[in-house]
Residue, then its C-alpha position, 0 to 999 in steps of 0.5 A: x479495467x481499474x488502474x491504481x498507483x502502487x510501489x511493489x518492492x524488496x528492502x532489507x530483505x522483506x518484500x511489500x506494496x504501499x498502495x495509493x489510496x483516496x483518503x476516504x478509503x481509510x476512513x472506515x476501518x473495514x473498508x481499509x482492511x478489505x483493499x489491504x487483503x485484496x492488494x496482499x493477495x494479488x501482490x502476494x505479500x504484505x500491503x501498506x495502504x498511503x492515502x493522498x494526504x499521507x496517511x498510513x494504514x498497514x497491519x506491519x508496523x515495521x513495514x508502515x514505518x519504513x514506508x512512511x521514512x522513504x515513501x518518496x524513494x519508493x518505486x511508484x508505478x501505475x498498475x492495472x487490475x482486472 
């Protein structure tokens, strides 16, 4: 079972999911893609991808830039996946 670091919440009426990645994950464009669709499909909305040095990666750019004004008010809890 994978556990990963992920703040799932509703603001101004849009719900999403930033998600804690390793910084190399944003490296390959594809690869950020593929955890961005996987993490939208089992959240059910839409995914912002954070790395550990801060960088964003998201397809929503109204929701990259609010994750990127609030992202230590987000509610960050470890999640499990299958």
């Amino acid at each position: 079972m994978t556990t990963f670091q992920a703040a799932h919440t509703k603001e101004q009426g849009i719900t999403f999911v930033a998600v804690s990645v390793r910084d190399s994950l944003l490296n390959d464009r594809r690869d950020a893609d593929e955890m961005i669709r996987q993490m939208s499909r089992h959240f059910g909305c839409p995914a912002v991808l954070v790395s550990a040095s801060l960088r964003l990666y998201g397809h929503q750019r109204d929701i990259v830039n609010f994750v990127a004004n609030n992202l230590r008010r987000l509610p960050w809890r470890e999640w499990r996946a299958a």
